[in-house]
CHARMM internal coordinates of N, CA and C (Angstrom, degrees):
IC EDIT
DIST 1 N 1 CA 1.4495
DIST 1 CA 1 C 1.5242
ANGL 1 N 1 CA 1 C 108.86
DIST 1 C 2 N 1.4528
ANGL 1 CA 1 C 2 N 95.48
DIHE 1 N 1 CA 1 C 2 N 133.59
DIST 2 N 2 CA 1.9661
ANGL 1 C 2 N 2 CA 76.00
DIHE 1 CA 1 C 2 N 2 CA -178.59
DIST 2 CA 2 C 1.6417
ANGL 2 N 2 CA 2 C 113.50
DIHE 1 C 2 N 2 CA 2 C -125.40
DIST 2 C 3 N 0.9155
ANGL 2 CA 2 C 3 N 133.47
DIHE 2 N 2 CA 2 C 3 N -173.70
DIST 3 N 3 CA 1.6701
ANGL 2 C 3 N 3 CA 132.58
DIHE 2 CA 2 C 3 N 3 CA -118.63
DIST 3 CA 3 C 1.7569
ANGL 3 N 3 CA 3 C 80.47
DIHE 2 C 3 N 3 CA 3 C -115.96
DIST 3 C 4 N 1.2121
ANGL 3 CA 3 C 4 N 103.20
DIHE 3 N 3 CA 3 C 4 N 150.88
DIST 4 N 4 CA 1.9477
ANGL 3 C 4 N 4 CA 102.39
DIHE 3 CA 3 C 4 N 4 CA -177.02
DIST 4 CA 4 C 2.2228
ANGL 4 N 4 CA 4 C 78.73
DIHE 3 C 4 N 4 CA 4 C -113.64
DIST 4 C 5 N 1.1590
ANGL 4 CA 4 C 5 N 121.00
DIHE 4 N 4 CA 4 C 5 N 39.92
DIST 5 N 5 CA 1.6037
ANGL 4 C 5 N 5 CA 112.40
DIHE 4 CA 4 C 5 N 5 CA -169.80
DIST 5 CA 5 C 1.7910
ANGL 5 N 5 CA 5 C 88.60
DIHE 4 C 5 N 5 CA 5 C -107.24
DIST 5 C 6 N 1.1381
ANGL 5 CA 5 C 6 N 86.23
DIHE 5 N 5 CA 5 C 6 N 173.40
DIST 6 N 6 CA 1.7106
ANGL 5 C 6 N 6 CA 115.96
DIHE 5 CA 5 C 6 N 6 CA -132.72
DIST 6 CA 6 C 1.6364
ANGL 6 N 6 CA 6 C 84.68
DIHE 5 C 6 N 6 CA 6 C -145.45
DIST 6 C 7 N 1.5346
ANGL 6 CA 6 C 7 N 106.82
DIHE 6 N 6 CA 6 C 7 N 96.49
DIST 7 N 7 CA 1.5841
ANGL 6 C 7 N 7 CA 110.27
DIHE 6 CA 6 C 7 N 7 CA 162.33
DIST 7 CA 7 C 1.6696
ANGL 7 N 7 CA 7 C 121.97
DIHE 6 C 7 N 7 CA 7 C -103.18
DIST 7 C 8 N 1.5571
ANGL 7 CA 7 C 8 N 89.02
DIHE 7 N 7 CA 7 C 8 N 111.16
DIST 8 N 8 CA 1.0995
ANGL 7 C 8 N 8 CA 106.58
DIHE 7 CA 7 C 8 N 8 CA -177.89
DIST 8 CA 8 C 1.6128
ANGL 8 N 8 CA 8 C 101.78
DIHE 7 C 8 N 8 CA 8 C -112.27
DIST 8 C 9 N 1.6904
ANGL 8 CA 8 C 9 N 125.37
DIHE 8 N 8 CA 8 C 9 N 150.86
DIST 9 N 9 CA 1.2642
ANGL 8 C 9 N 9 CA 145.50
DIHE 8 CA 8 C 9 N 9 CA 175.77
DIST 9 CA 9 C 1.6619
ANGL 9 N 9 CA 9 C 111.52
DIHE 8 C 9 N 9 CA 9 C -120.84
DIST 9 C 10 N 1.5433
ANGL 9 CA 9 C 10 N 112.03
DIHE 9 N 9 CA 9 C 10 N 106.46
DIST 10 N 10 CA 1.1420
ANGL 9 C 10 N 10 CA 118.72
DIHE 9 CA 9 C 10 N 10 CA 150.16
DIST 10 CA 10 C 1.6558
ANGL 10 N 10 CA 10 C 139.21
DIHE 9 C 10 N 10 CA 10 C -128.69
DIST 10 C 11 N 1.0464
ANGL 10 CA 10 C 11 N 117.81
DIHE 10 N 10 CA 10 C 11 N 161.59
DIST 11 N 11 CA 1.4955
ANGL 10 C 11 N 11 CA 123.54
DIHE 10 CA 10 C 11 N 11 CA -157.09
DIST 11 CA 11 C 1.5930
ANGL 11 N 11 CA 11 C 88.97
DIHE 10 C 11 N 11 CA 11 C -100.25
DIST 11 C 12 N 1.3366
ANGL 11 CA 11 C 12 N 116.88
DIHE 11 N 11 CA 11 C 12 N 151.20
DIST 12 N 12 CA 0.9950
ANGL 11 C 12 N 12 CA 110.48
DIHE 11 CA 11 C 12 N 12 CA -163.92
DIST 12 CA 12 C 2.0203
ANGL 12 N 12 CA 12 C 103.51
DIHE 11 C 12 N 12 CA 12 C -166.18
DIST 12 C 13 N 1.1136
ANGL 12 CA 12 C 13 N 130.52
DIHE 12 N 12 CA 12 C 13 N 102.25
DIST 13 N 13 CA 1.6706
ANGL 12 C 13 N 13 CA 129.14
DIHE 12 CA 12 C 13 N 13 CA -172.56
DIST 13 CA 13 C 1.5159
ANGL 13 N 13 CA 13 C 97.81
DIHE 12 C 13 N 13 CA 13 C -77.32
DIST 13 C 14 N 1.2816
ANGL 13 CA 13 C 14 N 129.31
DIHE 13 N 13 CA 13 C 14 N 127.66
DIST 14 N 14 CA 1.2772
ANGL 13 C 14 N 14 CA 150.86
DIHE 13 CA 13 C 14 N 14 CA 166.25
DIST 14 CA 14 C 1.7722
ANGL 14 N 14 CA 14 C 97.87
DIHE 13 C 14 N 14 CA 14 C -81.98
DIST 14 C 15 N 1.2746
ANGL 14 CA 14 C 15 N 100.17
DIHE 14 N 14 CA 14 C 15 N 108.98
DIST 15 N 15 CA 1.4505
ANGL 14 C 15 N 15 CA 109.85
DIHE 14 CA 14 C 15 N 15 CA 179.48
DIST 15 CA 15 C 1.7735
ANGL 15 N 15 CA 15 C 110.96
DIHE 14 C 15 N 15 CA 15 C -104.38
DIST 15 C 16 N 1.2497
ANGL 15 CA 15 C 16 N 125.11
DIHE 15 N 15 CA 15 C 16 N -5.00
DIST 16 N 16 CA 1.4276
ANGL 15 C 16 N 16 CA 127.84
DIHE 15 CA 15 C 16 N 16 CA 177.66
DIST 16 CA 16 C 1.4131
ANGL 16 N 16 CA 16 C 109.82
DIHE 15 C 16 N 16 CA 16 C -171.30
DIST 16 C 17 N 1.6281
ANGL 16 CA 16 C 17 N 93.51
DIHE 16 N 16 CA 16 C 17 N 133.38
DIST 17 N 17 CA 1.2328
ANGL 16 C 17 N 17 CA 109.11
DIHE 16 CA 16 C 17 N 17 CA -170.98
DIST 17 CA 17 C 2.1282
ANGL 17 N 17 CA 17 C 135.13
DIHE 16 C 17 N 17 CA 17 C -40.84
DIST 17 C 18 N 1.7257
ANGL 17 CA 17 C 18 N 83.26
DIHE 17 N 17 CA 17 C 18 N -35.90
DIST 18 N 18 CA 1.3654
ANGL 17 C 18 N 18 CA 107.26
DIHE 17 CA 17 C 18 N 18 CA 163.63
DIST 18 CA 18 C 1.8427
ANGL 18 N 18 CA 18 C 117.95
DIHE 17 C 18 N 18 CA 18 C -33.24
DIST 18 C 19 N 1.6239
ANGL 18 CA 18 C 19 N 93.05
DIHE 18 N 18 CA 18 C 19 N -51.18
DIST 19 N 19 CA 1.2891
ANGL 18 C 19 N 19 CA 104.80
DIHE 18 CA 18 C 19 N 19 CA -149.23
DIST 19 CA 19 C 1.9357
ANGL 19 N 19 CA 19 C 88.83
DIHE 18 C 19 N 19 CA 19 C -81.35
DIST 19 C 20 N 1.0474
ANGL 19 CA 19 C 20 N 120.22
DIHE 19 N 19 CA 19 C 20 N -32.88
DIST 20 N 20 CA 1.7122
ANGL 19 C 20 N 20 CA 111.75
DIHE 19 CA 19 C 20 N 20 CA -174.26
DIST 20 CA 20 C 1.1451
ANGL 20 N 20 CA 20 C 89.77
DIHE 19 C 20 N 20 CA 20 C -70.00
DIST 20 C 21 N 1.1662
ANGL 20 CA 20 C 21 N 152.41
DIHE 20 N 20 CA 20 C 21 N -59.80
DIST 21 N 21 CA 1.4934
ANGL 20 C 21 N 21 CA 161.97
DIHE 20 CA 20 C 21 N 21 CA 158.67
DIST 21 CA 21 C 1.7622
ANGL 21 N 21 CA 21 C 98.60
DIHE 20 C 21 N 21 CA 21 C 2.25
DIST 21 C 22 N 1.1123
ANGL 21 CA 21 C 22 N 115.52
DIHE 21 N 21 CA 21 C 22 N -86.64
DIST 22 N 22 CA 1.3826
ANGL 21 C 22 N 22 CA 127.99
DIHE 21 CA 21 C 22 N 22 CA 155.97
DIST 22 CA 22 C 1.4189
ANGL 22 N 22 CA 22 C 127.56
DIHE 21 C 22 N 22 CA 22 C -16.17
DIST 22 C 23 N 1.3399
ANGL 22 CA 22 C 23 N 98.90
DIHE 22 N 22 CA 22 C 23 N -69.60
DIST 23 N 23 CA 1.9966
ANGL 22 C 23 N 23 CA 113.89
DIHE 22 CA 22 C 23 N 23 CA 171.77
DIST 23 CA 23 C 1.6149
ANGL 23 N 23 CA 23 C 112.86
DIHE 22 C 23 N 23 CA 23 C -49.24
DIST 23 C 24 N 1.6719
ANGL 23 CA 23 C 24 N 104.58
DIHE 23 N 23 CA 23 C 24 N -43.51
DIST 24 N 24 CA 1.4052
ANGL 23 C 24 N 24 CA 96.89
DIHE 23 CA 23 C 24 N 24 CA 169.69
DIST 24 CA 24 C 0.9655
ANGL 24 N 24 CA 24 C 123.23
DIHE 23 C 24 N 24 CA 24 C -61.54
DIST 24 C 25 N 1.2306
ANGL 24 CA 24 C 25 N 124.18
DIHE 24 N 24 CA 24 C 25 N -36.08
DIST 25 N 25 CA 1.6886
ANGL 24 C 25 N 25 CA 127.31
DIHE 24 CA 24 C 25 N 25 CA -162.62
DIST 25 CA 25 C 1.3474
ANGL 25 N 25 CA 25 C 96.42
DIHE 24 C 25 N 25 CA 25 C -72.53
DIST 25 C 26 N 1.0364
ANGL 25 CA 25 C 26 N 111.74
DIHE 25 N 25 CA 25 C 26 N -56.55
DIST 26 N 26 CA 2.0783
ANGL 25 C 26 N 26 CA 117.30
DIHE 25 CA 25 C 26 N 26 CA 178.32
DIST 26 CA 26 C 1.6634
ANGL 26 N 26 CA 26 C 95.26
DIHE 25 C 26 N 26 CA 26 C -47.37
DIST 26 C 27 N 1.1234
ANGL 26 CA 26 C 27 N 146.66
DIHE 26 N 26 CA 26 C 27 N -52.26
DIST 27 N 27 CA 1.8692
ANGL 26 C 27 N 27 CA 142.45
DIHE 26 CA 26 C 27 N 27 CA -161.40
DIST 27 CA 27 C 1.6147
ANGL 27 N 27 CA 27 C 83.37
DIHE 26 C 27 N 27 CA 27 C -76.80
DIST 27 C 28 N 1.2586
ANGL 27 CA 27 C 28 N 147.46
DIHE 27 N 27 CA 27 C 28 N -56.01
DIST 28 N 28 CA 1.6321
ANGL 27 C 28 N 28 CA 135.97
DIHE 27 CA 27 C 28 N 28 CA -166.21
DIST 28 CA 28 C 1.3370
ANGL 28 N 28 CA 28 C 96.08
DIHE 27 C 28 N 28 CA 28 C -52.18
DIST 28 C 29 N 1.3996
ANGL 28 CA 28 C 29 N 131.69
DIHE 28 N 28 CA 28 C 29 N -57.40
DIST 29 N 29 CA 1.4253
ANGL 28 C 29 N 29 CA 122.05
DIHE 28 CA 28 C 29 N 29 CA -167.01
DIST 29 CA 29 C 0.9103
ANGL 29 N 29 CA 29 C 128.73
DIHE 28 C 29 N 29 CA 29 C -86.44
DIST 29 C 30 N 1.4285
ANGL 29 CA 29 C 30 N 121.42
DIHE 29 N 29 CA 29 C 30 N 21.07
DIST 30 N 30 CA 1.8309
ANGL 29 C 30 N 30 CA 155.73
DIHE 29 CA 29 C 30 N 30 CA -174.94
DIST 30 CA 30 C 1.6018
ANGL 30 N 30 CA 30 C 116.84
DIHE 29 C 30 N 30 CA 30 C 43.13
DIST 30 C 31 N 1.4751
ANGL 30 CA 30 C 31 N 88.71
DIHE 30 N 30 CA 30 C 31 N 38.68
DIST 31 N 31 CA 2.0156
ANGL 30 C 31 N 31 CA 99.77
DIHE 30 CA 30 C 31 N 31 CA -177.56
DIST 31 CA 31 C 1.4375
ANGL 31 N 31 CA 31 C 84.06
DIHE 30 C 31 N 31 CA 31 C -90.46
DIST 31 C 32 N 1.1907
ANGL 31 CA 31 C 32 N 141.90
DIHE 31 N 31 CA 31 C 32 N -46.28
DIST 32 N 32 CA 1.3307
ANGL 31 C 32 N 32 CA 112.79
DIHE 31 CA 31 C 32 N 32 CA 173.38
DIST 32 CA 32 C 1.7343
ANGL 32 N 32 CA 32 C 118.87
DIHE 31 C 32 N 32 CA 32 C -127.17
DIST 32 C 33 N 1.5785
ANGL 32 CA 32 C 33 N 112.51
DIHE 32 N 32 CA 32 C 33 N -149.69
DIST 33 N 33 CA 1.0868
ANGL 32 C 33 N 33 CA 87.04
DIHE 32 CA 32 C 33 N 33 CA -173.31
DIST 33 CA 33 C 1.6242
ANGL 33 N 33 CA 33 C 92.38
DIHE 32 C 33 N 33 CA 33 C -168.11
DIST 33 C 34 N 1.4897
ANGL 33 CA 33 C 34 N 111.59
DIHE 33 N 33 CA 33 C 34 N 105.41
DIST 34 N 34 CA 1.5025
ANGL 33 C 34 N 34 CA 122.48
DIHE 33 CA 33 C 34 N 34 CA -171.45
DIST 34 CA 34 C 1.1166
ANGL 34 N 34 CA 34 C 118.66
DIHE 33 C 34 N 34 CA 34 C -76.55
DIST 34 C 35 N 1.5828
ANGL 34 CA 34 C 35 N 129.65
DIHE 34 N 34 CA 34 C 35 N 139.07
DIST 35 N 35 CA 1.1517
ANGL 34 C 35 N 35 CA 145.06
DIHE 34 CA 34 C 35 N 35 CA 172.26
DIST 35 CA 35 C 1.9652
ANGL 35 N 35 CA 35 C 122.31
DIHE 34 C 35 N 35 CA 35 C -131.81
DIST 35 C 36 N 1.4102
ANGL 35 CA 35 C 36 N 90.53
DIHE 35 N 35 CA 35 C 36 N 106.57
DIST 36 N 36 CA 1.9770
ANGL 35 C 36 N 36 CA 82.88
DIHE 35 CA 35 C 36 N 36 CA -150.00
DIST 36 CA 36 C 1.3094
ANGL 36 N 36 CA 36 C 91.87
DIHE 35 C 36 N 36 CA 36 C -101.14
DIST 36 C 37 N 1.5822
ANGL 36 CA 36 C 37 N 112.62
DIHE 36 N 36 CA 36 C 37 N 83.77
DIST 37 N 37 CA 1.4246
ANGL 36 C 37 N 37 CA 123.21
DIHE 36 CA 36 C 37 N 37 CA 172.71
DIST 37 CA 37 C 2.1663
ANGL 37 N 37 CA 37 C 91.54
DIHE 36 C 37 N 37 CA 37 C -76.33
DIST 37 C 38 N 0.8606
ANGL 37 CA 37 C 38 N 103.00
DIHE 37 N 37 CA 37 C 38 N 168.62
DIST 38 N 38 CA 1.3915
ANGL 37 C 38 N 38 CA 104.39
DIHE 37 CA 37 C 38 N 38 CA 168.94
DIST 38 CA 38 C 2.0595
ANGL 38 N 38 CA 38 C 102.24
DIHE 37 C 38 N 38 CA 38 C -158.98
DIST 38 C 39 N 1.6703
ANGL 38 CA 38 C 39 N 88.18
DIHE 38 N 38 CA 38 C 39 N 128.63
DIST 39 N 39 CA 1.5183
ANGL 38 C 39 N 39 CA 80.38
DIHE 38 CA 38 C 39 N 39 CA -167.06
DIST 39 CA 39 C 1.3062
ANGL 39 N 39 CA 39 C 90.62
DIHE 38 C 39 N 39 CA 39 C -130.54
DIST 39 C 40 N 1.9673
ANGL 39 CA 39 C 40 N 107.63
DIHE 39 N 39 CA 39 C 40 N 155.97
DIST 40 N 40 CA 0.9348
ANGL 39 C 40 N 40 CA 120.56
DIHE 39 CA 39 C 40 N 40 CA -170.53
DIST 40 CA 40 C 1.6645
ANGL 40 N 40 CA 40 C 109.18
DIHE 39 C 40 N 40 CA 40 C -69.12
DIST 40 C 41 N 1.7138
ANGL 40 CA 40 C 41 N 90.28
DIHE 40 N 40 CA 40 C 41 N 139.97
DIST 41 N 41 CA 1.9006
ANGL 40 C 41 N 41 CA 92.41
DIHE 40 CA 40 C 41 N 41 CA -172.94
DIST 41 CA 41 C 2.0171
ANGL 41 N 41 CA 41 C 90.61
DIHE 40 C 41 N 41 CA 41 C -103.24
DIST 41 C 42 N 0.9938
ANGL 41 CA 41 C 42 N 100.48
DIHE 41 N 41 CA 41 C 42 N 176.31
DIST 42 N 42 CA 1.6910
ANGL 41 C 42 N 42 CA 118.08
DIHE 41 CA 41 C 42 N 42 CA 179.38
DIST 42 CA 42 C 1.3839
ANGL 42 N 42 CA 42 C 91.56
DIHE 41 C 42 N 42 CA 42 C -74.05
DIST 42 C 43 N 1.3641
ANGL 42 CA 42 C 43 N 128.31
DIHE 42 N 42 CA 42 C 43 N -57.99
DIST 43 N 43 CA 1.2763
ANGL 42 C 43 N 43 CA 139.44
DIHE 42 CA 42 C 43 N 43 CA -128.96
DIST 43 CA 43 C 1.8767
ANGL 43 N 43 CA 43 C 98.60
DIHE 42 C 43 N 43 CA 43 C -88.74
DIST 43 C 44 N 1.5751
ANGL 43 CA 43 C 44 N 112.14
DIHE 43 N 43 CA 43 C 44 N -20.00
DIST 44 N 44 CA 1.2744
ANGL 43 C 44 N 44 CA 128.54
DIHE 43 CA 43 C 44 N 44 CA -176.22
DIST 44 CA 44 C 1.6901
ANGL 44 N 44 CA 44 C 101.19
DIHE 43 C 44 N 44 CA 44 C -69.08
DIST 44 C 45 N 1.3323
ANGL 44 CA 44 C 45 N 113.39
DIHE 44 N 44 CA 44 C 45 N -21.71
DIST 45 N 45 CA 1.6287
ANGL 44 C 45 N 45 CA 115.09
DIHE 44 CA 44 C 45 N 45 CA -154.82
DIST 45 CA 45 C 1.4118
ANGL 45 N 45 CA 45 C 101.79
DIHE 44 C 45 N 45 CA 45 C -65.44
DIST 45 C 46 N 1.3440
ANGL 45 CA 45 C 46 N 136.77
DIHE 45 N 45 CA 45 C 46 N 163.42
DIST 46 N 46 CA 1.2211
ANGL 45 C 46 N 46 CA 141.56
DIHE 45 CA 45 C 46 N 46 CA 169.90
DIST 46 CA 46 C 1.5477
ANGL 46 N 46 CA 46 C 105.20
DIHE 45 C 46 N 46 CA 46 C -61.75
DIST 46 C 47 N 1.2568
ANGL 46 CA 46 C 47 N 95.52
DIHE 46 N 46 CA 46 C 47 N 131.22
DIST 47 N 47 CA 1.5328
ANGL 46 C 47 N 47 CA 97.20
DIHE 46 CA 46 C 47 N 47 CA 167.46
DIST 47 CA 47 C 1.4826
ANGL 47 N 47 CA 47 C 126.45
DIHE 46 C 47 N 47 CA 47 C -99.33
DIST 47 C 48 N 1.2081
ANGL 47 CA 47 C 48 N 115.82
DIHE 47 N 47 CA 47 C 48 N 115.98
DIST 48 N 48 CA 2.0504
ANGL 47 C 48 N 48 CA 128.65
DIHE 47 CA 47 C 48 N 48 CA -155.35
DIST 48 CA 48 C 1.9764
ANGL 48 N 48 CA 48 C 87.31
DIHE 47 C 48 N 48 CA 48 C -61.41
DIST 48 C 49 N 1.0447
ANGL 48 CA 48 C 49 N 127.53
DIHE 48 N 48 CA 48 C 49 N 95.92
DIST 49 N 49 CA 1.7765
ANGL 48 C 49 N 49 CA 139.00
DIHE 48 CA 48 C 49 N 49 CA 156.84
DIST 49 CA 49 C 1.6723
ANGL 49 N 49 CA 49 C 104.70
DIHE 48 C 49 N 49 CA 49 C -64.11
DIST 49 C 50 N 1.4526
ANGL 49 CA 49 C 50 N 98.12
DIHE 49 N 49 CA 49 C 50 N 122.32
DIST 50 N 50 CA 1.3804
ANGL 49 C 50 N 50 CA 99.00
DIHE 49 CA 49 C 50 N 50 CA 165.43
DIST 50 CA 50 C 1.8101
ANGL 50 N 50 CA 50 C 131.65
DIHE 49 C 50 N 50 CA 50 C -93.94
DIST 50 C 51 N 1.1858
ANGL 50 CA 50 C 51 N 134.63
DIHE 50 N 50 CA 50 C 51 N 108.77
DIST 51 N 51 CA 1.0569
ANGL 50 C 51 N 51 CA 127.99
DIHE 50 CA 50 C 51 N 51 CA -171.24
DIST 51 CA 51 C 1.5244
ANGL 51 N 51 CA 51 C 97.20
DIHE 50 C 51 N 51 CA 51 C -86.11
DIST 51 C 52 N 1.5263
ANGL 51 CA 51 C 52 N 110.56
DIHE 51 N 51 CA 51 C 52 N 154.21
DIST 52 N 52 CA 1.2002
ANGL 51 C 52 N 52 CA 132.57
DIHE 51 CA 51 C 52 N 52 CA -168.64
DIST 52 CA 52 C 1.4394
ANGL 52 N 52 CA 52 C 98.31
DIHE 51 C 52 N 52 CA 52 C -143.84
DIST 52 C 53 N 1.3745
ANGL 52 CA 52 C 53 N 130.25
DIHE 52 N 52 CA 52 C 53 N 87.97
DIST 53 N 53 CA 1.9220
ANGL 52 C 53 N 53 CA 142.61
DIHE 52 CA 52 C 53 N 53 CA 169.16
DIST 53 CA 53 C 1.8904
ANGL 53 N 53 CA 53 C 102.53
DIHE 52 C 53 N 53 CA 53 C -62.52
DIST 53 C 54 N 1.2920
ANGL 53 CA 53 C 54 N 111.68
DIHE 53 N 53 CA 53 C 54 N 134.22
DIST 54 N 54 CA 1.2788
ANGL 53 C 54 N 54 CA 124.98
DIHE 53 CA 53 C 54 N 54 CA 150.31
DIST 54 CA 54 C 1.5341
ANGL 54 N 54 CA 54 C 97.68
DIHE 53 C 54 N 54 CA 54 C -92.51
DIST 54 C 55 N 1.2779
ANGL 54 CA 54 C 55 N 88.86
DIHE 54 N 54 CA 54 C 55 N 156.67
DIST 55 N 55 CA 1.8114
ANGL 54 C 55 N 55 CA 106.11
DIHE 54 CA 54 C 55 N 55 CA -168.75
DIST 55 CA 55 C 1.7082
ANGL 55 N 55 CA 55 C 102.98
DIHE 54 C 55 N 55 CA 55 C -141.82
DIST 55 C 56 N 1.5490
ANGL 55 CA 55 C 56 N 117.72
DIHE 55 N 55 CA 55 C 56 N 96.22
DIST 56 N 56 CA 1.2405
ANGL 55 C 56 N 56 CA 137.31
DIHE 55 CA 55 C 56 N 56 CA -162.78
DIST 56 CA 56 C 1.8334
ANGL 56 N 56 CA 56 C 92.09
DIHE 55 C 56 N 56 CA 56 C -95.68
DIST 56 C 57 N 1.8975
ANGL 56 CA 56 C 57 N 101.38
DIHE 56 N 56 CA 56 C 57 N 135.15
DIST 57 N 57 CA 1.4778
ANGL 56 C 57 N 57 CA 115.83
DIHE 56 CA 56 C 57 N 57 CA 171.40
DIST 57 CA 57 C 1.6996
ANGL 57 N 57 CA 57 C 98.34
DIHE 56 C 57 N 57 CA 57 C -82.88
DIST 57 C 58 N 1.4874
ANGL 57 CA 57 C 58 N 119.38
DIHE 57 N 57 CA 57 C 58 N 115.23
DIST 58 N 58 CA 1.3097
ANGL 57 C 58 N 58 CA 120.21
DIHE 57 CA 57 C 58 N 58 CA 179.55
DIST 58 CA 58 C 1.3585
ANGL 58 N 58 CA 58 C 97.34
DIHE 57 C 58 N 58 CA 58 C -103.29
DIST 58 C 59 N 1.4937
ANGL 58 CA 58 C 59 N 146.76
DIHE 58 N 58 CA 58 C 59 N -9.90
DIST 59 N 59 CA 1.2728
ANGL 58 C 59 N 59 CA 131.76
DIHE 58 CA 58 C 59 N 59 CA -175.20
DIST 59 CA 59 C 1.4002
ANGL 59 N 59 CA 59 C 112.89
DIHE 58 C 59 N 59 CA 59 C -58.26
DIST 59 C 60 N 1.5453
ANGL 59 CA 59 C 60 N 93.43
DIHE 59 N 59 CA 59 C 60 N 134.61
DIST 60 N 60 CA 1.5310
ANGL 59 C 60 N 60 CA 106.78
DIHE 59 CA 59 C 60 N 60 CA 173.00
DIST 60 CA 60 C 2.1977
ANGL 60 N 60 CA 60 C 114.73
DIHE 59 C 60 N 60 CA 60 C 86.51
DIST 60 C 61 N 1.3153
ANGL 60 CA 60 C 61 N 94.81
DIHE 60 N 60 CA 60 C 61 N 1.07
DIST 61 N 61 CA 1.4791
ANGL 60 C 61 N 61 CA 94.50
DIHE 60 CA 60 C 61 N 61 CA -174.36
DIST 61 CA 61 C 1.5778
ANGL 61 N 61 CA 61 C 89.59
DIHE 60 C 61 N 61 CA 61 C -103.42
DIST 61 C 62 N 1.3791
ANGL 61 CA 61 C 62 N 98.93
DIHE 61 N 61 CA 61 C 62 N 126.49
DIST 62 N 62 CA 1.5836
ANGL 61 C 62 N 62 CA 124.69
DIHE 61 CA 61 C 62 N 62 CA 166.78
DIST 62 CA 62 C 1.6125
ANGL 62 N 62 CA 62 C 111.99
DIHE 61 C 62 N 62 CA 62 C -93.85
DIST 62 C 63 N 1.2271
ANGL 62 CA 62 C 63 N 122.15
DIHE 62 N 62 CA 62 C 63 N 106.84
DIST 63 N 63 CA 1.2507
ANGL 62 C 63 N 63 CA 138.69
DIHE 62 CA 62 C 63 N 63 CA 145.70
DIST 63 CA 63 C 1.2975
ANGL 63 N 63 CA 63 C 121.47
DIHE 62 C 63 N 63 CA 63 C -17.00
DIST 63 C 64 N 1.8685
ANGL 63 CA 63 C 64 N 136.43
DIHE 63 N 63 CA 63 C 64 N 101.64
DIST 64 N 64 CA 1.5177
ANGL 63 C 64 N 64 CA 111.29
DIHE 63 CA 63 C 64 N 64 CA 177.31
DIST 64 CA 64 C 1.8723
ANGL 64 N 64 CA 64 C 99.55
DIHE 63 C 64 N 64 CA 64 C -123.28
DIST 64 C 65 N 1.1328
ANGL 64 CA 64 C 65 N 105.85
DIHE 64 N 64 CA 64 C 65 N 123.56
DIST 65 N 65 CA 1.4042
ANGL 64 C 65 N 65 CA 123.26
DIHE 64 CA 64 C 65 N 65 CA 172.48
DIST 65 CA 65 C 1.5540
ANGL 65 N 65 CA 65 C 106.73
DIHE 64 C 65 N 65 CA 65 C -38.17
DIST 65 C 66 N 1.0917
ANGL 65 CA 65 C 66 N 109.77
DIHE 65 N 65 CA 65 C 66 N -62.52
DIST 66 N 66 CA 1.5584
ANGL 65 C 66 N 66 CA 130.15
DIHE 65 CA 65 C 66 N 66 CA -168.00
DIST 66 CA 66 C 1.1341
ANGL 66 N 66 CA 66 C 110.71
DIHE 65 C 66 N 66 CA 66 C -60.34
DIST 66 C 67 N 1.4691
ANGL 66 CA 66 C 67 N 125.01
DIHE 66 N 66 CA 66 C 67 N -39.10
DIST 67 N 67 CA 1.1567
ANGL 66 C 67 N 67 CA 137.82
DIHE 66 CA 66 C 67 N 67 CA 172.18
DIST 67 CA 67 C 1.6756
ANGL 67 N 67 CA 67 C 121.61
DIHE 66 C 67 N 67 CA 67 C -60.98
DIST 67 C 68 N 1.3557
ANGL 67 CA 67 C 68 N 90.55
DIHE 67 N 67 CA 67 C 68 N -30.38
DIST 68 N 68 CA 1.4893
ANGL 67 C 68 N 68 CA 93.15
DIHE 67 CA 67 C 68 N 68 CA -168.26
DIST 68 CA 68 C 1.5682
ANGL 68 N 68 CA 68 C 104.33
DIHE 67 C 68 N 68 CA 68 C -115.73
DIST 68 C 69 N 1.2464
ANGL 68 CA 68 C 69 N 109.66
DIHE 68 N 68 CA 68 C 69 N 14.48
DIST 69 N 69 CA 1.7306
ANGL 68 C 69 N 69 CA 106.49
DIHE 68 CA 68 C 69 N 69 CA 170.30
DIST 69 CA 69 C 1.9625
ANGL 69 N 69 CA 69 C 90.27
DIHE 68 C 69 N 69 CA 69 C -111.63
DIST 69 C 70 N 0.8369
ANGL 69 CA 69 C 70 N 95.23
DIHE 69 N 69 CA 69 C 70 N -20.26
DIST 70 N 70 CA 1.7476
ANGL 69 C 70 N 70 CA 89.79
DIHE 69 CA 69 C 70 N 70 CA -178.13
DIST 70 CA 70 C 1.7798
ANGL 70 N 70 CA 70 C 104.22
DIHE 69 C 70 N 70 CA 70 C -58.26
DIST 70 C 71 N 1.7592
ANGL 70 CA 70 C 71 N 111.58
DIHE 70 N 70 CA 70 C 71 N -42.92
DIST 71 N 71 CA 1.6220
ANGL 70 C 71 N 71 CA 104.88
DIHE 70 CA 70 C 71 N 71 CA -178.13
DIST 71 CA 71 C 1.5180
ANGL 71 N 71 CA 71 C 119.76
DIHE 70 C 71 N 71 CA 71 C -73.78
END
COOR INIT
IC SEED 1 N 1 CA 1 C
IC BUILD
């Protein structure tokens, strides 16, 4: 007997856990049928952060313990 099914392929981002939760349950009862390719997106790439340092003149500043457990 053969299948009146209809293979269709779509891509699809799983945005909450709920919802794979779901998808599985649909692949146990063979309404569908998962394939968890996972491909690299652009948007995954590291993004280059620019740090920008302030650069403080400490000469001559003495450190006081006392001073600074008092605040």
């Amino acid at each position: 007997m053969k299948s009146n099914a209809v293979k269709m392929i779509f891509t699809i981002e799983i945005l909450d856990k709920h919802a794979i939760v779901f998808l599985r349950e649909l692949e146990k009862l063979k309404i569908i049928r998962i394939s968890s390719k996972q491909e690299k997106n652009a948007n995954n790439r590291a993004v280059k952060k620019e740090f920008k340092a302030t650069r403080l003149d400490t000469r001559g500043f003495k450190f006081n313990r006392e001073e600074a457990n008092e605040r």
